[in-house]
Structure formats: structure tokens, C-alpha cells
Residue frames as a rotation matrix with the C-alpha (Angstrom) as fourth column:
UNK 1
0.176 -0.737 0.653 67.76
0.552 0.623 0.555 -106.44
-0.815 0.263 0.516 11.71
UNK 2
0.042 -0.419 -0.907 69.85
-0.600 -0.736 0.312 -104.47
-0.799 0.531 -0.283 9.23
UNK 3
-0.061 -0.046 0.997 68.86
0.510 0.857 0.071 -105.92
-0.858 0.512 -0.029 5.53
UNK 4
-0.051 0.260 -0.964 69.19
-0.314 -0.921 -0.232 -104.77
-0.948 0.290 0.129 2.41
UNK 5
0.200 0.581 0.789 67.49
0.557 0.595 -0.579 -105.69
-0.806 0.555 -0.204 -0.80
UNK 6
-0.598 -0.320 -0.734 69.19
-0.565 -0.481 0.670 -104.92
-0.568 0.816 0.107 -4.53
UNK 7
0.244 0.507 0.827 67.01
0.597 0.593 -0.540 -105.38
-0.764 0.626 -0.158 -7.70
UNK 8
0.429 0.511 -0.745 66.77
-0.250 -0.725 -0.642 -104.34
-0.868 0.461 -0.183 -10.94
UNK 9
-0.232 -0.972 0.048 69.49
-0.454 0.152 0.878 -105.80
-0.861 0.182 -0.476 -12.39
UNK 10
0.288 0.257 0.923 69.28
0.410 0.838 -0.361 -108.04
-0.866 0.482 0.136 -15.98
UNK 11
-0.333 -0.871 0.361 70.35
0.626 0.082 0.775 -108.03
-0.705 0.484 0.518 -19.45
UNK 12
0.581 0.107 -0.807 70.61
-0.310 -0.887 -0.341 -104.63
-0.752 0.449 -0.483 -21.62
UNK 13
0.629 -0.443 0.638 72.19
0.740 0.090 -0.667 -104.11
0.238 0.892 0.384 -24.86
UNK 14
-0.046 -0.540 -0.840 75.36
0.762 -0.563 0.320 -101.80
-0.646 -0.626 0.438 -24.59
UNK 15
-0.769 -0.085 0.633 74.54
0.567 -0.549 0.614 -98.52
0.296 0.831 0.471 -24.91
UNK 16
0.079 0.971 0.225 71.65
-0.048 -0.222 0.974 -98.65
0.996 -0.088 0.030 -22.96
UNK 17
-0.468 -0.616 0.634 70.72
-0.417 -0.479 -0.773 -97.63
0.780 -0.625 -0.033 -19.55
UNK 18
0.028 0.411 -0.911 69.53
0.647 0.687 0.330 -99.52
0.762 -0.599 -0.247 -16.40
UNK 19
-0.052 0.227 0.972 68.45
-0.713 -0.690 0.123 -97.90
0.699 -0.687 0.198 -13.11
UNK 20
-0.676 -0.502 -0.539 69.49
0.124 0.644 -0.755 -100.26
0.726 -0.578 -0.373 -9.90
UNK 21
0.002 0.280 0.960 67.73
-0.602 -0.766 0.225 -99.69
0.798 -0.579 0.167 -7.06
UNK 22
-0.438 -0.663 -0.608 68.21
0.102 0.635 -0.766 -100.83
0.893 -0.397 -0.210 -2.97
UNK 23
0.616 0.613 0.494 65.69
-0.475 -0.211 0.854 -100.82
0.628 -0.761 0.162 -0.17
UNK 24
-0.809 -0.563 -0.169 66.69
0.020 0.261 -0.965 -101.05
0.587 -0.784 -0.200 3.52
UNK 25
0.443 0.889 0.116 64.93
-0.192 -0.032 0.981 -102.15
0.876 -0.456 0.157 6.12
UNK 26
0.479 -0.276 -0.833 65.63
0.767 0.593 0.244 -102.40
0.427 -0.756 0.496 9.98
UNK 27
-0.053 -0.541 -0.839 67.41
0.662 -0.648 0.376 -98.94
-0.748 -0.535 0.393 9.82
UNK 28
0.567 0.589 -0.576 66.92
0.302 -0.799 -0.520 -95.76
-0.766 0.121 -0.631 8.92
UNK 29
0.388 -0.764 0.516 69.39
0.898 0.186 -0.400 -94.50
0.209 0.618 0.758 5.52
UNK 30
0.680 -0.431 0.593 69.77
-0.116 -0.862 -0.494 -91.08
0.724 0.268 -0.636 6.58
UNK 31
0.762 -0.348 0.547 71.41
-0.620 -0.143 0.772 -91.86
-0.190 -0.927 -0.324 9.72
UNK 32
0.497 -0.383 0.779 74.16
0.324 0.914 0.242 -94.30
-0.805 0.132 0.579 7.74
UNK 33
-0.514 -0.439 -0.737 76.62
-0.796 -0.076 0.601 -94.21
-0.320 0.895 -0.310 4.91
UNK 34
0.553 0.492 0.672 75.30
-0.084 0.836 -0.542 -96.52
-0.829 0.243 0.504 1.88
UNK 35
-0.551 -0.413 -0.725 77.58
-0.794 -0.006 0.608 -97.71
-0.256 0.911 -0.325 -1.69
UNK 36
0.822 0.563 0.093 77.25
-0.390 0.673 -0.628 -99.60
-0.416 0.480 0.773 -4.14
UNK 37
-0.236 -0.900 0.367 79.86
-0.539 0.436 0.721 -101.87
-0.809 -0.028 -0.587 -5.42
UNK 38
0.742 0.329 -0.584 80.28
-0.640 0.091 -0.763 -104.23
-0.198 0.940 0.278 -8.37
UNK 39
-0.133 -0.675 0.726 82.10
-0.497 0.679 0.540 -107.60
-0.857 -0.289 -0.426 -8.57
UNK 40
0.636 0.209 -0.743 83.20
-0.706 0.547 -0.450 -109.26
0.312 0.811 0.496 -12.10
UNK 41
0.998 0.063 0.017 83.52
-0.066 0.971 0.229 -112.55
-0.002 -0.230 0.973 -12.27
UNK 42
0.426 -0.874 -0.235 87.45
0.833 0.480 -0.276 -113.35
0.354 -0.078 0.932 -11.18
UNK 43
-0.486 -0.322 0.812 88.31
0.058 -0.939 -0.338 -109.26
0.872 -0.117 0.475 -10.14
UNK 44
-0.614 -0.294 -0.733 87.92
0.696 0.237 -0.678 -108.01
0.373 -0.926 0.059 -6.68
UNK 45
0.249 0.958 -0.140 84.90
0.969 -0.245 0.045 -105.92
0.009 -0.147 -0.989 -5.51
UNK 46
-0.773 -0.634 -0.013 85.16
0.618 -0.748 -0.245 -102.51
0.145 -0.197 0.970 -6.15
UNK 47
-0.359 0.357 -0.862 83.77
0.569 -0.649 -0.506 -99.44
-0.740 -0.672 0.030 -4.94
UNK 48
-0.332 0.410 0.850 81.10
0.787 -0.377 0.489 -97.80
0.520 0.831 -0.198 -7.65
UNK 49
-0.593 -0.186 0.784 79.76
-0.003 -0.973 -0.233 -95.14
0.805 -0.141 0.576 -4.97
UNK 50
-0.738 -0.244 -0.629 78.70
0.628 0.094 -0.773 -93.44
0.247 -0.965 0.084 -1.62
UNK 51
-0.057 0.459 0.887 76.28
-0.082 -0.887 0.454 -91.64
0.995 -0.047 0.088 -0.41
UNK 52
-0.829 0.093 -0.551 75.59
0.556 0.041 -0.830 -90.15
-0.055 -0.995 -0.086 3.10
UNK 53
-0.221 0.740 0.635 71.66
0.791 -0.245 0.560 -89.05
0.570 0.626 -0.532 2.50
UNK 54
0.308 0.620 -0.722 71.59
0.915 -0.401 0.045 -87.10
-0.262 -0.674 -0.690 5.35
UNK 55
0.169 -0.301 -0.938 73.28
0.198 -0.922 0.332 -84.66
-0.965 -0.242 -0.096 3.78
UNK 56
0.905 0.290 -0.313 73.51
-0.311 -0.054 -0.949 -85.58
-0.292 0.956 0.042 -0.06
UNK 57
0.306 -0.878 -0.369 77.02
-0.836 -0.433 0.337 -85.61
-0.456 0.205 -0.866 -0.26
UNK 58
0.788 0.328 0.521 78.21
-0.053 0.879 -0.474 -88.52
-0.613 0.346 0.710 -2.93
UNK 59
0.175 -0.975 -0.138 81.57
-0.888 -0.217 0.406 -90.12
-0.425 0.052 -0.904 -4.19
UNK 60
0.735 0.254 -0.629 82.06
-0.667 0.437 -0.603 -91.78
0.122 0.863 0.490 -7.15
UNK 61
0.318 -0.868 0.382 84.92
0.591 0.497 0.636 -94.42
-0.742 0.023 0.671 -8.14
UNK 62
-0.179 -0.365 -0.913 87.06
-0.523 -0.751 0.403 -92.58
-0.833 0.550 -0.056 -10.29
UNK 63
-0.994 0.072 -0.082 85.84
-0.029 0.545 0.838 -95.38
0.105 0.836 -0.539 -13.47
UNK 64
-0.169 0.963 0.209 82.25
0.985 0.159 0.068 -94.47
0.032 0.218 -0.976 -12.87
UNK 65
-0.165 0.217 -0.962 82.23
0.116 -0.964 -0.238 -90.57
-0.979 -0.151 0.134 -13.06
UNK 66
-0.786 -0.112 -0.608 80.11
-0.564 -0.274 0.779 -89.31
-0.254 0.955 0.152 -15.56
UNK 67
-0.585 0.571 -0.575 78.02
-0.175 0.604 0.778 -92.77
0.792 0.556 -0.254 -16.91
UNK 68
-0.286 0.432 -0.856 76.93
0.847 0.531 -0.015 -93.87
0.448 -0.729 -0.517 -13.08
UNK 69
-0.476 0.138 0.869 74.57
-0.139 -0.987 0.080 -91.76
0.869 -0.083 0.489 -10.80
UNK 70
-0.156 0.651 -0.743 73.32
0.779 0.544 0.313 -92.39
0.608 -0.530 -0.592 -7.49
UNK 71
-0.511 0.625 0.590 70.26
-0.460 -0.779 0.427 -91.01
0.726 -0.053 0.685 -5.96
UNK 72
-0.826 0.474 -0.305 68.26
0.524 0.448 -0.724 -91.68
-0.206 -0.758 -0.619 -2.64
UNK 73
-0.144 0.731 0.667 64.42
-0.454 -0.647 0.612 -91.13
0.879 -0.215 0.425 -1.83
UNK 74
-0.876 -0.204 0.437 64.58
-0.446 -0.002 -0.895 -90.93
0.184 -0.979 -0.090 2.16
UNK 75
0.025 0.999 0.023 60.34
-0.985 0.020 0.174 -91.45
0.174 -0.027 0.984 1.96
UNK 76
0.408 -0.106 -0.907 61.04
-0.785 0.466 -0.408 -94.93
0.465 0.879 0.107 0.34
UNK 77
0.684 -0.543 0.488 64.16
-0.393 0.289 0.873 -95.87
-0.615 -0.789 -0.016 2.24
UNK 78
0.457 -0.424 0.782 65.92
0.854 0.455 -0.252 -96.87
-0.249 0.783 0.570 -1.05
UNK 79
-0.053 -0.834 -0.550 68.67
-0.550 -0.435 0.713 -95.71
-0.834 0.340 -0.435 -3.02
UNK 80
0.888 0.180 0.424 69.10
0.352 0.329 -0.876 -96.16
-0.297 0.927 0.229 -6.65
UNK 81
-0.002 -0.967 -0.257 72.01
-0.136 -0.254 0.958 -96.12
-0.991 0.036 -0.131 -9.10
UNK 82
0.431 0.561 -0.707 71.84
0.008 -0.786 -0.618 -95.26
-0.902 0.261 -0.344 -12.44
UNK 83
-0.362 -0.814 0.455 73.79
0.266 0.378 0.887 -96.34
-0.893 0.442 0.079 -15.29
UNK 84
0.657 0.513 -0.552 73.87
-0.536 -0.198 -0.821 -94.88
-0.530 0.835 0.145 -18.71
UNK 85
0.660 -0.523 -0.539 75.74
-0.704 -0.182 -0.686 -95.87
0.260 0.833 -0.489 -22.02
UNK 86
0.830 -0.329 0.451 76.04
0.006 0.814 0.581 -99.73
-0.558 -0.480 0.677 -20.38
UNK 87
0.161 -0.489 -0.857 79.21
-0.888 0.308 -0.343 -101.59
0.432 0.816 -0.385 -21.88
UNK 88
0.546 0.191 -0.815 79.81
-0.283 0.959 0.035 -104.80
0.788 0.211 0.578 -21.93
UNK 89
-0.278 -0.699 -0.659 82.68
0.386 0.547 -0.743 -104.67
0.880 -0.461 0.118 -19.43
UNK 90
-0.523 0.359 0.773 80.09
-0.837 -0.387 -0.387 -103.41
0.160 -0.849 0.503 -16.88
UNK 91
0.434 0.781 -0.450 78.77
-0.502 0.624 0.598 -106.59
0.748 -0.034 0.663 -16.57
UNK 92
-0.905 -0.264 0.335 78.91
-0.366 0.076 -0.928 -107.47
0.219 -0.962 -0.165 -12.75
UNK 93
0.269 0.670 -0.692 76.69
0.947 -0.052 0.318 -108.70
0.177 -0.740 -0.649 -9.61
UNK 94
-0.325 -0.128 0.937 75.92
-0.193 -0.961 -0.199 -105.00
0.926 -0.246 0.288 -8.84
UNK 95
-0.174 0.057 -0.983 75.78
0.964 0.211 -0.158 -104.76
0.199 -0.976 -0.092 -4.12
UNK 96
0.419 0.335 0.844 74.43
-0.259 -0.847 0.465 -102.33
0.870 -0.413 -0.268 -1.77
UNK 97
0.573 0.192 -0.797 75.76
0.545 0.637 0.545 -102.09
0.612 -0.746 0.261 1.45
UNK 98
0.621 0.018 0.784 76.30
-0.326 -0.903 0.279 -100.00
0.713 -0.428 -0.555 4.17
UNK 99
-0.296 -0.635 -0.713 78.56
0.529 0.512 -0.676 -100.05
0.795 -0.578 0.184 7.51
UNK 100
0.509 0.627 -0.589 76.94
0.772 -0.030 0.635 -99.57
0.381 -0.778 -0.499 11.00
UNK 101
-0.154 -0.710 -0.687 80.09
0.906 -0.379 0.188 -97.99
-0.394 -0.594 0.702 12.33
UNK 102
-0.636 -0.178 0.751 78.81
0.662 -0.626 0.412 -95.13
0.397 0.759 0.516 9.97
UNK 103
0.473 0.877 0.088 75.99
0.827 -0.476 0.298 -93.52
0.303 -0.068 -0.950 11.70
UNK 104
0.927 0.295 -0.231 75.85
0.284 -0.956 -0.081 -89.90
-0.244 0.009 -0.970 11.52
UNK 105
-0.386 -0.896 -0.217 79.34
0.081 -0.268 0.960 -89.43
-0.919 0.353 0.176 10.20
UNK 106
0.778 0.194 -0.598 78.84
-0.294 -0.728 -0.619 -86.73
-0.555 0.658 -0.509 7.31
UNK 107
0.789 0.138 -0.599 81.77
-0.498 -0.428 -0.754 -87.78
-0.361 0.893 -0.269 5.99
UNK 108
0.399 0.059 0.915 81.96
-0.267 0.962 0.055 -91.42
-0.877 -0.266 0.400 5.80
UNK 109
0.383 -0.059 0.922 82.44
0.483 0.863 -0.146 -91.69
-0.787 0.501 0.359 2.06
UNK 110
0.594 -0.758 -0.269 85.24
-0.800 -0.593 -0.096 -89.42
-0.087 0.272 -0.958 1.58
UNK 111
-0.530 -0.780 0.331 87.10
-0.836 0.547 -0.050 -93.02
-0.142 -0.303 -0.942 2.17
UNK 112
0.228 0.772 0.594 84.88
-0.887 0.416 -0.200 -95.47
-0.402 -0.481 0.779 1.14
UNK 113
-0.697 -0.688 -0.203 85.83
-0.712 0.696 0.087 -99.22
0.081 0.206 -0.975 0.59
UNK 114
0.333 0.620 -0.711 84.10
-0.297 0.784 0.545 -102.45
0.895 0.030 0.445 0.14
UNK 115
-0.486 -0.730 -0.481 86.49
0.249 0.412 -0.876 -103.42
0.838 -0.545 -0.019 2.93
UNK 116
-0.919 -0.221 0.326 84.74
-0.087 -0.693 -0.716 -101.23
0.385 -0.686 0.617 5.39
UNK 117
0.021 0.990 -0.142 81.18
-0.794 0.102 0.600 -102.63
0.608 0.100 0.788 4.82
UNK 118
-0.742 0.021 0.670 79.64
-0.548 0.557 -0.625 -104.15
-0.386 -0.830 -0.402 7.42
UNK 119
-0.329 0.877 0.349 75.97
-0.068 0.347 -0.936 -105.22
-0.942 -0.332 -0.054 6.08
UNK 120
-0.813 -0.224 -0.538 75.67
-0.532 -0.091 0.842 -106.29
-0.237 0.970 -0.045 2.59
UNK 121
0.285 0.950 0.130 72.83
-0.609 0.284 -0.740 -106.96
-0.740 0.132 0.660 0.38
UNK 122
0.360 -0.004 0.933 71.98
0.630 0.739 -0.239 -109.94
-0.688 0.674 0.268 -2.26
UNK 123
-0.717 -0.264 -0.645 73.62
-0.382 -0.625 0.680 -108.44
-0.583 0.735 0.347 -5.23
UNK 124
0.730 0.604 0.320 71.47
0.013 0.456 -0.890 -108.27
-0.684 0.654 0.325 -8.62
UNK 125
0.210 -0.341 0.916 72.87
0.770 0.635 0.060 -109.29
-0.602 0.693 0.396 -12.11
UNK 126
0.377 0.143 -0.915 74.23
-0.439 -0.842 -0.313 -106.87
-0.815 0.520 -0.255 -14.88
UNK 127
0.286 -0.205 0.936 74.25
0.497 0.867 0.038 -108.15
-0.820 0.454 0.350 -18.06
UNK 128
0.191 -0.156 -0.969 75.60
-0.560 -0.828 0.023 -105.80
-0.806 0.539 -0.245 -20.94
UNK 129
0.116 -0.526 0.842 75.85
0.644 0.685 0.339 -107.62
-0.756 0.503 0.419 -24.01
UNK 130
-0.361 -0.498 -0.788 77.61
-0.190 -0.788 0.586 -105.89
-0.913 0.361 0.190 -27.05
């Protein structure tokens, strides 16, 4: 079973940085696209970034280049996502989640969309307070 488990999440001062991170189990990550997303309260999930590990290759939203980084360790099975120089209006549930229909497609998240996810993890909390 395809499952995936976000943590890390909780409350920072803004300014400061938080490190996400997303274990899968049930399937392998290199063989998959994986993003991360980010849903404030009343605003429509959006697309924070992509990775396809089997090859590294990684695509940002164009409002996280720069502050957000995301980083896989294949060993692990997890992905992580990075966040520096919080603000306040990054407070979100922060999601992992991948889409089956991805496997072995190098370049899955040239196009990537919340829309397209298939398998979504519990989101964790981001609190930024100012």
C-alpha cells in the first residue's frame, strides 16, 4: 500500500527555518514523481515542489524559489523540504504526495499540479508567527 507520512511541521518565529520531511512506504521514491504542496486556510492547494529522485531533477513554484529547498535521501525513502527566512504568510498544512501514473517518467514535474496527485499524505502544521 502506497502511504506517505509528513512531519516536522510546528510553530517558528518568522525568520526562522524549519526542515519538513516525508517518508514513503509501500513504494519505492526513485521509481515515482513526489511534491510537496501547501494549503492556507480558505486558498486552494498549491504546488511548492517536485522532484523525480531518480534523476534529481526539481521544480519549484515560482513563490518558493530561493527560500524553499527540496532534497531526497533514496537510503531512507524520504524526502525533505526546507524552508528558510519563514513568514508568517507561510503558514499552511504543508502535503507530500506523489501520483502512481508517474513511474519512471523523468519528466513528470515539468507540469506538476496538486490536481494530478494520486496518493497523498497527512499534512503537518506550519506555524510562522511574526
Amino acid at each position: 500500500e502506497v502511504q506517505l507520512q509528513a512531519s516536522g511541521g510546528g510553530l517558528v518565529q518568522a525568520g526562522e527555518s524549519l526542515t519538513l520531511s516525508c517518508k514513503a512506504s509501500g513504494f519505492a521514491l526513485d521509481n515515482y514523481a513526489i511534491g510537496w504542496f501547501r494549503q492556507i486556510p480558505g486558498k486552494e492547494r498549491e504546488g511548492v515542489s517536485c522532484m523525480t529522485t531518480v534523476n534529481g531533477n526539481t521544480y519549484y513554484g515560482d513563490s518558493f524559489k530561493g527560500r524553499f529547498t527540496m532534497s531526497s535521501d533514496g537510503a531512507k525513502n524520504t524526502v525533505y523540504l526546507w524552508m528558510i527566512d519563514l513568514k508568517p504568510e507561510d503558514t499552511a498544512v504543508y502535503y507530500c504526495a506523489t501520483d502512481v501514473g508517474s513511474y519512471h517518467r523523468a519528466d513528470y514535474c515539468s507540469a506538476f499540479s496538486h490536481y494530478r496527485m494520486t496518493n497523498w499524505g497527512k499534512g503537518t502544521l506550519v506555524t510562522v508567527s511574526s
